[in-house]
MIFINU-664526 format. One line per field, with one value per residue (C-alpha): residue number from 0; residue in one letter; z, x, y. Coordinates in Angstrom, 2 decimals. Layout:
residues N
torke <- [NUM / ...]
kedren <- [A / ...]
zz <- [Z / ...]
xx <- [X / ...]
yy <- [Y / ...]
This chain:
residues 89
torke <- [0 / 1 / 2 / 3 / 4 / 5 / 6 / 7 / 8 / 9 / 10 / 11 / 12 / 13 / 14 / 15 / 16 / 17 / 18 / 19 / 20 / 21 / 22 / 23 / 24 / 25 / 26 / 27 / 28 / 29 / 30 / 31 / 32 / 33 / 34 / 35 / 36 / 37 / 38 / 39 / 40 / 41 / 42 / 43 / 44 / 45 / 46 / 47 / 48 / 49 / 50 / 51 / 52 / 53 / 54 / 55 / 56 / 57 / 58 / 59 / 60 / 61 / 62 / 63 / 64 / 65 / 66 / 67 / 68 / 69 / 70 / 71 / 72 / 73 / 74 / 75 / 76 / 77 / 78 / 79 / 80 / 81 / 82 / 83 / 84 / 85 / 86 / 87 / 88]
kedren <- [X / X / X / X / X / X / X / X / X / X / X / X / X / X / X / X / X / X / X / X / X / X / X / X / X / X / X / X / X / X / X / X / X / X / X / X / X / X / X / X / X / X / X / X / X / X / X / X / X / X / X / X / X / X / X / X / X / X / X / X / X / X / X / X / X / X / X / X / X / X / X / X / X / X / X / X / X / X / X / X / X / X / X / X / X / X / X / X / X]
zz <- [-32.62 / -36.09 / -35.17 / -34.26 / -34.52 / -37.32 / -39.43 / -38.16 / -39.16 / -42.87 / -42.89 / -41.63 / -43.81 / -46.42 / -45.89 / -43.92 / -44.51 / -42.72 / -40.46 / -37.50 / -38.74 / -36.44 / -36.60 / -39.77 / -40.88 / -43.72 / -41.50 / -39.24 / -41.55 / -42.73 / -39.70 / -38.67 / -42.43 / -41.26 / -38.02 / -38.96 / -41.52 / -38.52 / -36.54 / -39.65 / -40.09 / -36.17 / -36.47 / -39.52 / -37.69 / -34.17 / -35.03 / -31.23 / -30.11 / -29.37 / -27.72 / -30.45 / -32.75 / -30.61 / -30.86 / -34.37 / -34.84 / -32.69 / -34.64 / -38.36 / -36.51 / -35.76 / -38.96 / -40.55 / -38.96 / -39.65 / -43.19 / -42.87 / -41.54 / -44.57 / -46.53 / -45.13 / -45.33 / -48.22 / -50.76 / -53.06 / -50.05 / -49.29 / -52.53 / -52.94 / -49.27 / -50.50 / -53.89 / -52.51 / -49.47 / -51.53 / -49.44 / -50.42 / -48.55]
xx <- [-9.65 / -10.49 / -8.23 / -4.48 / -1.00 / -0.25 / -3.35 / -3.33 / 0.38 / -0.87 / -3.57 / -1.20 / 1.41 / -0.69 / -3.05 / 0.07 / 3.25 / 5.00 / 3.23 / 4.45 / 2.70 / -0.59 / -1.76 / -2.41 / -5.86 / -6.60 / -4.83 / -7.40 / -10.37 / -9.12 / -9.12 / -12.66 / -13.69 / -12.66 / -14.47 / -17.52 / -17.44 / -16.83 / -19.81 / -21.45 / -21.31 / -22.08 / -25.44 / -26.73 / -26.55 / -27.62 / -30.08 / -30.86 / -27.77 / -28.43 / -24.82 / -23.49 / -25.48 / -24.35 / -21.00 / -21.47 / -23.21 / -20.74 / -17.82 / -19.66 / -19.79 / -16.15 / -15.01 / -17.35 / -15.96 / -12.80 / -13.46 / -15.01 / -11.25 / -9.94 / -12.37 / -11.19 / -7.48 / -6.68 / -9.51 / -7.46 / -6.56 / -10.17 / -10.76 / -7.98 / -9.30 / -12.51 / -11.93 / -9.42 / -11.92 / -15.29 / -17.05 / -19.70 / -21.33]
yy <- [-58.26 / -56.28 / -53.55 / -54.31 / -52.75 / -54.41 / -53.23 / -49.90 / -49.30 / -50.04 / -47.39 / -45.04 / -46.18 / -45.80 / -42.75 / -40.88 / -39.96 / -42.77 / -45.81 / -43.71 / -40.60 / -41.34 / -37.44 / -37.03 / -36.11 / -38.67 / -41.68 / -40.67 / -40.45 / -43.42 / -45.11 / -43.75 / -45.06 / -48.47 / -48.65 / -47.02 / -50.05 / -52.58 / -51.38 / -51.42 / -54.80 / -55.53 / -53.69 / -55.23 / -58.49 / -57.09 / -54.66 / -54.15 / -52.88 / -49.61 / -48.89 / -49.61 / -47.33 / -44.71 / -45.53 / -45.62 / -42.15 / -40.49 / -41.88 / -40.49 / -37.36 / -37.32 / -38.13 / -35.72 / -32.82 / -33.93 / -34.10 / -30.58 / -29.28 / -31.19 / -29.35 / -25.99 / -26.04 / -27.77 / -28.50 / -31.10 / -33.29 / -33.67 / -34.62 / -37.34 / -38.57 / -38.93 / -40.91 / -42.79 / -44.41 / -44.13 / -41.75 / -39.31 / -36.54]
C-alpha cells in the first residue's frame, strides 16, 4: 500500500510537532497533499474511474477548507504550509 505507518509517521514527524502529533493542521494538509497526489496519479492512467474522481474532489475540498482555517488563525503558518508543499490557490 502507498500509505503505511511508517510513511505517515514521517509526514507527521515532519509537518507536526512530533510523529505522534496526528491533529495537527499542516500534518493533515500534508497528508491530504499526499493523497490527492496518489489519486492523482491513479486517474491519469484510469481516466474512467469516476469513484475515484469523487474521492478525489472530496478530498481537495477537505484540505481546502482546512487551509482556509489555517488561513484564519494564523496567517504565517499558512504561508510556511504552503511553500513548504508547493501548493497554490
Amino acid at each position: 500500500m502507498y500509505l503505511d505507518k511508517k510513511i505517515k509517521k514521517e509526514i507527521f514527524k515532519k509537518h507536526g510537532k512530533s510523529d505522534k502529533d496526528t491533529g495537527s493542521i499542516e500534518g493533515q494538509i500534508a497528508l491530504f497533499s499526499l493523497r490527492v497526489d496518489h489519486l492523482s496519479n491513479h486517474l491519469k492512467k484510469n481516466k474512467k474511474d469516476f469513484n475515484t474522481e469523487r474521492s478525489l474532489v472530496k478530498l481537495v475540498g477537505k484540505r481546502r477548507s482546512l487551509l482556509d482555517y489555517l488561513k484564519a488563525k494564523n496567517i504565517e503558518r499558512y504561508r510556511a504550509i504552503i511553500k513548504e508543499l508547493g501548493l497554490r490557490k
